[in-house]
C-alpha positions, 0 to 999 in steps of 0.5 A: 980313926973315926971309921975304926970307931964307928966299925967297932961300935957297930960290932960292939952293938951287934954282939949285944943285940945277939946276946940278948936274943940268946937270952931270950931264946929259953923263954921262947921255946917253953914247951908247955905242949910237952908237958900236958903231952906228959899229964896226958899220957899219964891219964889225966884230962888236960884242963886250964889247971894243967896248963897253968901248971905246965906254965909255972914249970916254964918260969921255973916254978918246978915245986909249984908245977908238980904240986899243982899237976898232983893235985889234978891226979897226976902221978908224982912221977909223971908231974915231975917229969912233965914239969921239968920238960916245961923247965927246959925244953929239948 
């Protein structure tokens, strides 16, 4: 019985540990280089205040990033699509 335990355990532990990195995974693959792609080929300079933006986009600060991007001259189009491939990555 006791090696029955100890496999499930391990399983149990392991599944956990997978899930976890599941999780995670989103915030891993944030993709701040397609958003100032986006700004950038709406015309406007990719600065430090784009890419700040770009990263409130990825922590899902959507209303933030785009009146961030449109305050630099982005276009309210082009900012709401580059915020929301900040907020979720292809």
């Amino acid at each position: 019985m006791h090696t029955a335990a100890r496999i499930t355990s391990v399983l149990t532990g392991l599944t956990l540990t997978l899930g976890g990195v599941a999780l995670a995974a989103p915030a891993a693959h944030a993709d701040i280089p397609a958003c100032t792609n986006m700004v950038k080929q709406a015309g406007v300079e990719v600065s430090d205040a784009v890419r700040l933006a770009c990263t409130q986009g990825v922590h899902g600060d959507l209303r933030a990033c785009v009146s961030n991007l449109t305050q630099v001259g982005t276009p309210g189009g082009a900012a709401n699509g580059a915020c929301r491939l900040a907020a979720n990555p292809p």
